[in-house]
C-alpha positions in Angstrom: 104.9 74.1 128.9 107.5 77.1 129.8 106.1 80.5 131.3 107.1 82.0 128.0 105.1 80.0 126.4 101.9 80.4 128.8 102.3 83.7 129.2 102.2 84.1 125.5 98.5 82.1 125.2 97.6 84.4 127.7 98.4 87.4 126.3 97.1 86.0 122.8 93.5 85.6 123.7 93.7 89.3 125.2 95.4 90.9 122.0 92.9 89.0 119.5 89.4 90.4 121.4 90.7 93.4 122.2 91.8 93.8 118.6 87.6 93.1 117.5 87.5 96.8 117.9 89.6 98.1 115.3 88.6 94.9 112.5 85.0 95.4 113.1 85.2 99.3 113.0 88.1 99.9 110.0 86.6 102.8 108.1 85.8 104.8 111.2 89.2 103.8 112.4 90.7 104.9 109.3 88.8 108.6 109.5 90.9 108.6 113.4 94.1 108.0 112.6 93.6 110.5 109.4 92.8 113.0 111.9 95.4 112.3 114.3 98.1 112.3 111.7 96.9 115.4 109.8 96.8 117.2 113.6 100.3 116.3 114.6 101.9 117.5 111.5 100.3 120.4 110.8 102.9 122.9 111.6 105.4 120.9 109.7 106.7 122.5 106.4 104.6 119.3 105.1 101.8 120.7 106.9 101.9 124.5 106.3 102.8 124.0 102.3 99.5 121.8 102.0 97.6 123.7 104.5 96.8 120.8 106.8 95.0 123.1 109.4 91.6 123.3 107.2 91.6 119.5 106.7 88.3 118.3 108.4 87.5 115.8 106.0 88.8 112.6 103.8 88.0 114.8 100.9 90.0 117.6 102.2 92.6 115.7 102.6 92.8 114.7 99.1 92.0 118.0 97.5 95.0 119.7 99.5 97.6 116.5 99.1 98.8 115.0 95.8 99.7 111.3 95.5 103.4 111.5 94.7 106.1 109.3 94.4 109.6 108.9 96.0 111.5 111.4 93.8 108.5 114.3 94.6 109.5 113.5 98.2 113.4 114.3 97.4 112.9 118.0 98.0 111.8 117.1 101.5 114.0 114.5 102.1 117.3 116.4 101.6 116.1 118.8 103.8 115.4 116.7 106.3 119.4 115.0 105.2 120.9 118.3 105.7 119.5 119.2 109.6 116.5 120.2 109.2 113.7 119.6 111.9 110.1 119.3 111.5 110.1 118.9 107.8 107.5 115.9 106.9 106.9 115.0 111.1 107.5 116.6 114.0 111.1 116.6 115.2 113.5 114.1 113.3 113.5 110.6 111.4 114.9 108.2 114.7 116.3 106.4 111.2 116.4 106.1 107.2 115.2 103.6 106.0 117.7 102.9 103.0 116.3 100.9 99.8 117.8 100.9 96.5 115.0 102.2 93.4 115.3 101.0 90.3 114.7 105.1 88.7 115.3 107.1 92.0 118.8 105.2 92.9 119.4 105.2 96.5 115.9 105.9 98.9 115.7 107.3 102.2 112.5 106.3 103.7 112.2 108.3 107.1 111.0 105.9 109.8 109.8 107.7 113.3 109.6 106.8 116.8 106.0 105.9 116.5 106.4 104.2 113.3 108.9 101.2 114.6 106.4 101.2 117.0 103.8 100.2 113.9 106.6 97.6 112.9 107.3 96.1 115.7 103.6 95.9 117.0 102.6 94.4 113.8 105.1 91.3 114.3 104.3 90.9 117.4 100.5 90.4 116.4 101.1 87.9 113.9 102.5 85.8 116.4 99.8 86.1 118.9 97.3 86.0 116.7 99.0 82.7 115.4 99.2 81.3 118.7 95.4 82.5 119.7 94.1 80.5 116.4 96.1 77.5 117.2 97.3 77.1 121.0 100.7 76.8 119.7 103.5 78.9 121.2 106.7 75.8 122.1 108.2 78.1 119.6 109.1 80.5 122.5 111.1 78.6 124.1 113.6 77.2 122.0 115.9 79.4 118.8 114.7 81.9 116.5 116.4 82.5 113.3 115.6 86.1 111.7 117.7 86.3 108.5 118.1 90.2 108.1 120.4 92.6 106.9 123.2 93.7 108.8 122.5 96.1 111.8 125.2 98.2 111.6 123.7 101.3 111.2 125.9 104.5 109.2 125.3 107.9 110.8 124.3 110.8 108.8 123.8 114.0 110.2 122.6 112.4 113.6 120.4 110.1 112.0 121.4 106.3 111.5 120.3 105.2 108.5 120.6 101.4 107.1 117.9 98.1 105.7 114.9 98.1 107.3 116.0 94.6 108.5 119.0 95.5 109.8 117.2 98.8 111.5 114.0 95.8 113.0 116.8 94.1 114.6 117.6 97.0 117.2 113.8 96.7 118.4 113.7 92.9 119.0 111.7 92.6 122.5 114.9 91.5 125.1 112.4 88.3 126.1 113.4 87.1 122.6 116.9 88.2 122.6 118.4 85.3 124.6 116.0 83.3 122.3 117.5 85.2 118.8 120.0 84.0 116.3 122.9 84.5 115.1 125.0 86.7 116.8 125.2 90.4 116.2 128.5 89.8 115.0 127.7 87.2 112.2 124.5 89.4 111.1 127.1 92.7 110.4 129.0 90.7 107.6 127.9 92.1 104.2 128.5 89.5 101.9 125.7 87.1 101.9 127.2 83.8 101.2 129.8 84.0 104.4 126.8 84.9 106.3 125.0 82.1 105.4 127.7 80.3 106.3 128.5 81.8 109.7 124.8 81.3 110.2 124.9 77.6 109.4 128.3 77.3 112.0 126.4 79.0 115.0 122.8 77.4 114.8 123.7 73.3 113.3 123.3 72.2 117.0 121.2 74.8 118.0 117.3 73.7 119.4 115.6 75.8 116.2 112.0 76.4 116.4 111.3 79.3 114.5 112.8 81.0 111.5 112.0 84.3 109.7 113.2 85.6 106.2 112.4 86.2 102.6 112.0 82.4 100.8 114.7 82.8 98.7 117.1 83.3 101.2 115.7 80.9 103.7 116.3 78.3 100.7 119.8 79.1 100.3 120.1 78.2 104.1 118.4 75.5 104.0 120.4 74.4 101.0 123.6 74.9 102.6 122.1 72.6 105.5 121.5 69.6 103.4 124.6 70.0 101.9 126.5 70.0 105.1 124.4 66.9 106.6 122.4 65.1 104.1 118.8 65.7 105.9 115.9 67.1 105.7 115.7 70.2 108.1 113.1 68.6 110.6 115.5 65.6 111.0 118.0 68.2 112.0 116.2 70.5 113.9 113.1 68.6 115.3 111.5 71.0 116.8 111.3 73.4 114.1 107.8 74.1 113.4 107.3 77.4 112.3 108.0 79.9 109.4 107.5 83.6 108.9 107.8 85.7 105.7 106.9 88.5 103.6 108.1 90.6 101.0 107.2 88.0 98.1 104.5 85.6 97.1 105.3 82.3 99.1 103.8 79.7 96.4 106.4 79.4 93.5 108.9 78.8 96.0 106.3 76.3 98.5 107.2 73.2 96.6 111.1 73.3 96.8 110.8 74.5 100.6 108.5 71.7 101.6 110.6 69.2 100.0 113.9 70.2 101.9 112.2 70.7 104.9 111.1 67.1 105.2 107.4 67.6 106.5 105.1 70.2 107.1 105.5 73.6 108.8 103.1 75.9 110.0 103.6 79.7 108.3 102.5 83.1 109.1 102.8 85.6 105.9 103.4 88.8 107.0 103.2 92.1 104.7 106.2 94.6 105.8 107.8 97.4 104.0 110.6 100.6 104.7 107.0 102.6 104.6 105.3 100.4 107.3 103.8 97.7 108.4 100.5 96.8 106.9 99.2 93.3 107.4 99.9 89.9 107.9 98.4 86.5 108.1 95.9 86.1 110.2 93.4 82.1 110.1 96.1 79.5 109.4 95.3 77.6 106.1 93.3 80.3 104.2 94.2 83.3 101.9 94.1 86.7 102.6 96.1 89.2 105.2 94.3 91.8 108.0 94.4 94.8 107.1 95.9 96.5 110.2 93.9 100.1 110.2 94.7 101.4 113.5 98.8 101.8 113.0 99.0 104.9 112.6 98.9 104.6 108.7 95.8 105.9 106.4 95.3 103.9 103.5 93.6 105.0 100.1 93.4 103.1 96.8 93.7 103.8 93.1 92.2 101.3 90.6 94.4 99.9 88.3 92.8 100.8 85.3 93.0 104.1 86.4 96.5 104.6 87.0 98.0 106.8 84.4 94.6 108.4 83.8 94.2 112.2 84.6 91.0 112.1 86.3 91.3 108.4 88.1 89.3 107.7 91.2 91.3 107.8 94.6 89.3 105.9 97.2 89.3 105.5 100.4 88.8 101.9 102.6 84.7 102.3 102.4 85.1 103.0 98.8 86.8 99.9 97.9 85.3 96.7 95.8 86.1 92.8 96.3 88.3 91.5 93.6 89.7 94.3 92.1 93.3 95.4 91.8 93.9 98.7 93.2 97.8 100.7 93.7 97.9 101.1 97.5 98.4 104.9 98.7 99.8 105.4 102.0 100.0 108.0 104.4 102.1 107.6 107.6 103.2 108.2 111.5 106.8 108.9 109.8 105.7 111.7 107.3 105.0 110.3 104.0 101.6 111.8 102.5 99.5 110.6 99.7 102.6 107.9 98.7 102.3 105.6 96.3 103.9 102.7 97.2 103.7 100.5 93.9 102.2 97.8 95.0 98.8 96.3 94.1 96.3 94.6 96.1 93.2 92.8 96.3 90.4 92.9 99.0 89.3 89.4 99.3 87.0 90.3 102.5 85.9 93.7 103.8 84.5 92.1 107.2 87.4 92.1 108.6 89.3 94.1 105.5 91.4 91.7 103.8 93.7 92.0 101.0 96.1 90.1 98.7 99.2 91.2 97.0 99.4 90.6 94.0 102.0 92.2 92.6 104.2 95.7 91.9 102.9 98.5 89.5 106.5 98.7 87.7 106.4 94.8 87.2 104.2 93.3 84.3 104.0 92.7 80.8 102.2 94.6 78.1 104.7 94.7 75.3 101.5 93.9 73.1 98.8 95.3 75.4 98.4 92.1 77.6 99.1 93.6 81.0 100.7 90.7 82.9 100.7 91.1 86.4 102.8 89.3 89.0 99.4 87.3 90.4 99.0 85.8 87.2 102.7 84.5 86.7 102.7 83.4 90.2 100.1 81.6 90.5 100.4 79.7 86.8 103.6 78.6 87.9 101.8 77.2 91.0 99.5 75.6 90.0 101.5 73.9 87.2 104.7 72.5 89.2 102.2 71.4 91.3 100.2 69.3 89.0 103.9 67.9 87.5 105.3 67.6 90.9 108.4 69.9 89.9 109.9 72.1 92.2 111.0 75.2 91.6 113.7 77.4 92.9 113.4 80.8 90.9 112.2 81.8 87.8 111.2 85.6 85.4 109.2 86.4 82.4 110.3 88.7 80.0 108.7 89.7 76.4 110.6 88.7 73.3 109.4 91.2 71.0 111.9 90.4 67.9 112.8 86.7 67.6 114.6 85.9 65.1 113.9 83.7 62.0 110.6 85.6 61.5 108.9 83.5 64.2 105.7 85.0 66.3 106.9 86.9 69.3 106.5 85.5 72.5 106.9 85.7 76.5 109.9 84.2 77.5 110.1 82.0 81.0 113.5 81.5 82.7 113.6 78.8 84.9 115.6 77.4 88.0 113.7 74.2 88.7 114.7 71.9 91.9 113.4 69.7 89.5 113.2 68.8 85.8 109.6 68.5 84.6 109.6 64.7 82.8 108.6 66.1 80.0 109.1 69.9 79.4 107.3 70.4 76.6 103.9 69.0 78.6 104.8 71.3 80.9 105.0 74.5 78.8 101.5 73.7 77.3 100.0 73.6 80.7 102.1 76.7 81.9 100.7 78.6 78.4 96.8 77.1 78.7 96.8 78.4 82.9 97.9 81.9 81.5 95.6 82.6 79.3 93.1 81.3 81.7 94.3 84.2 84.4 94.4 86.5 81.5 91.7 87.1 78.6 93.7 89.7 76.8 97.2 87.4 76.7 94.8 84.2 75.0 93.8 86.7 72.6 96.8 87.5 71.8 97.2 83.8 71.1 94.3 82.7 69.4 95.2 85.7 67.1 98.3 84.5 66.4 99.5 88.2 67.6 101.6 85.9 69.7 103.2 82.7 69.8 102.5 80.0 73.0 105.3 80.7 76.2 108.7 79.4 75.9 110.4 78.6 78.3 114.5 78.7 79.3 115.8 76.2 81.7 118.8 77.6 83.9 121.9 76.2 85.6 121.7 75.6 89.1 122.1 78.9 91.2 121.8 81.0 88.0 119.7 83.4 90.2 122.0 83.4 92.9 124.7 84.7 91.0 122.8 87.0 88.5 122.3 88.6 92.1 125.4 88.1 93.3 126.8 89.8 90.5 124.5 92.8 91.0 125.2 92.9 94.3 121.7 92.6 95.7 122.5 88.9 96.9 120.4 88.5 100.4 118.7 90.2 102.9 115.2 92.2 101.8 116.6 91.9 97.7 114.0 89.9 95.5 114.1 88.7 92.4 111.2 90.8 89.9 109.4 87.8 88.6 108.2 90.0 85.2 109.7 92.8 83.7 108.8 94.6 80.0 111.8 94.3 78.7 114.8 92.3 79.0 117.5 93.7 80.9 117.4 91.1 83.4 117.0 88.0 81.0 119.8 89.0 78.7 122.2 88.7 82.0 120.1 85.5 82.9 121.1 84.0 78.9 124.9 83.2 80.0 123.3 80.6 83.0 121.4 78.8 79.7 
């Protein structure tokens, strides 16, 4: 064993009791850093329009700040673009955050000195708590793989801005920077397939133990691997044994990942965003991800019913049921306030606070009142390539509303598979039954011939790559949407037919 290694066991059994504090006290937690936030930013311009300094209370607090949305930020955030200091949080951004919206165009999500600290602190747990719950922590001392965007940062009045990736990279502790791959220079080129490439070039021979990236991407690397050398990724790096990710449900893509990689590998899910870092894996081999309550971000919680509704219920963590979908409102150590960050969760456990994610509030399907959600697709998909032993690669839904001949409408199901179900047909029915399982309203729509059964599209092989490719969102933090309501991304998919 290495002194890496040791020291990190050491220090893991230390982080996970000292951290029983903060999961066995979250809602009183949550009230502190709600205090401390509202505090330091109260003679902000943030602060002095919503009158921060007569917040005592959660309630408060919500009567004085609006949930909002990226574009109601814009105001602030140009002023904050142009020079301006002490706008949302004290001082200046230490960096943007830069994100492409799919309404707002390009977002500038200001990330603070204490915030990286939030992002980098919440890695750094998921590891130890990894390596308290299993004594495993070899990883340390052989090469680490983060697959990020580029970390060349442009500078706009004083302030770099550039991917959140990209920005992470800076902050990498140095004990793991003799340890990290690739090279700064082969992370700055844009174009994701050279990278890849250049990626493939510098680690083939390299002792890789650990890799960390978005599934999609880590497949296309892993792809390029086999290519290369014809074997599975543990016959060519042995000591591989561990895999970190986030930023999209890990099961549709499980089957095809497994396969390539030639055995099993332990994982660590991990739930980062531009906003923050807000919870990750942390019992190996069950569900859920810790809530992390004492970063210096205050959670609330809208119902999902209720979004839309004028008078729907904004809740804080004590307020919160098991089971129930809820839009996640943030407020941060970087100056976003009552933000909704459009995604939705479940709370699986509320000793510690648990959640799921189970999908985004601007992805589902209710072209006939069904209200599709990302959970639903996901895990049907699961669960079905599973029983057919298919892998799959990529895949969205979208609605057909007007087929033509004068046949039902129906959801429509393009497919990248690894590969080809035996008998497709078979597994369309199963796809269609686990559906309307998940959802009651879709299997009435069904049973009342409203709509027809799932259809689904097989595509060519790296259809997905190059529908990204060609809108150039190929790599790094980009993802696929897995369901839209309508069908602007499936009419680009019908050419890969």
């Amino acid at each position: 064993m290495g002194l890496r290694s040791s020291l990190a066991r050491i220090l893991s059994h230390w982080e996970y009791f000292n951290s029983g504090i903060w999961r066995n006290q979250a809602e009183e937690y949550q009230f502190k850093v709600l205090k401390d936030l509202v505090n330091k930013a109260r003679n902000t311009q943030f602060g002095k329009d919503h009158d921060f300094s007569s917040i005592q209370s959660i309630k408060d607090f919500q009567k004085r700040v609006p949930i909002r949305e990226y574009e109601e930020f814009r105001s602030y955030i140009d002023k904050i673009k142009s020079g301006e200091r002490n706008v949302l949080w004290p001082g200046t951004p230490l960096y943007f955050s830069t994100t492409s919206g799919t309404t707002s165009g390009m977002k500038y999500i200001p990330i603070s000195r204490e915030s990286i600290k939030n992002q980098t602190n919440g890695a750094r747990m998921a590891l130890l708590f990894y390596i308290h719950a299993t004594g495993k922590a070899n990883f340390l001392e052989g090469k680490m793989i983060f697959l990020s965007g580029s970390p060349k940062l442009q500078i706009q009045n004083g302030i770099p801005e550039g991917r959140l990736s990209g920005i992470v990279n800076h902050h990498i502790p140095s004990y793991l920077k003799t340890h990290q791959l690739p090279s700064f220079e082969t992370n700055c080129i844009e174009d994701w397939e050279t990278k890849v490439d250049s990626i493939l070039e510098e680690t083939l021979k390299e002792d890789l133990r650990l890799i960390s990236g978005i599934p999609p991407w880590v497949q296309m690397y892993f792809d390029r691997i086999y290519q290369k050398t014809g074997k599975s990724i543990t016959e060519v790096f042995p000591n591989f044994d561990l895999f970190v990710y986030g930023g999209v449900n890990f099961e549709p893509y499980k089957n095809q990942l497994e396969n390539i990689m030639g055995r099993a590998v332990s994982s660590i899910e991990t739930y980062p965003a531009s906003e923050g870092f807000f919870a990750f894996q942390d019992v190996q081999g069950e569900p859920g991800l810790l809530l992390l309550v004492n970063g210096g971000i205050f959670y609330e919680f809208i119902p999902l019913q209720d979004l839309g509704n004028e008078n729907f219920r904004r809740l804080s963590l004590s307020e919160v049921e098991l089971n129930e979908n809820y839009a996640m409102i943030i407020s941060t150590n970087a100056g976003l306030w009552g933000y909704l960050l459009g995604d939705t969760v479940k709370f699986i456990s509320k000793n510690p606070f648990k959640i799921l994610v189970t999908g985004r509030i601007k992805h589902f399907i209710s072209a006939f009142g069904e209200h599709v959600i990302g959970e639903e697709v996901e895990g049907s998909i699961y669960e079905v390539s599973l029983k057919h032993k298919v892998n799959l690669v990529e895949f969205t839904v979208a609605p057909q509303v007007n087929p033509s001949s004068g046949e039902l409408p129906y959801h429509e199901w393009f497919i990248e598979f690894g590969t080809i179900p035996e008998d497709l047909k078979s597994f369309a029915r199963d796809l269609d039954k686990t559906m309307q399982e998940k959802n009651h309203y879709y299997s009435d729509l069904i049973e009342g011939n409203i709509l027809q059964p799932l259809i689904i599209r097989p595509v060519k092989e790296n259809a997905f790559i190059q529908f990204m490719k060609n809108r150039g969102k190929l790599g790094g933090q980009n993802k696929v949407p897995h369901l839209s309501n309508d069908r602007m991304i499936v009419t680009e998919l019908e050419k890969y037919m």
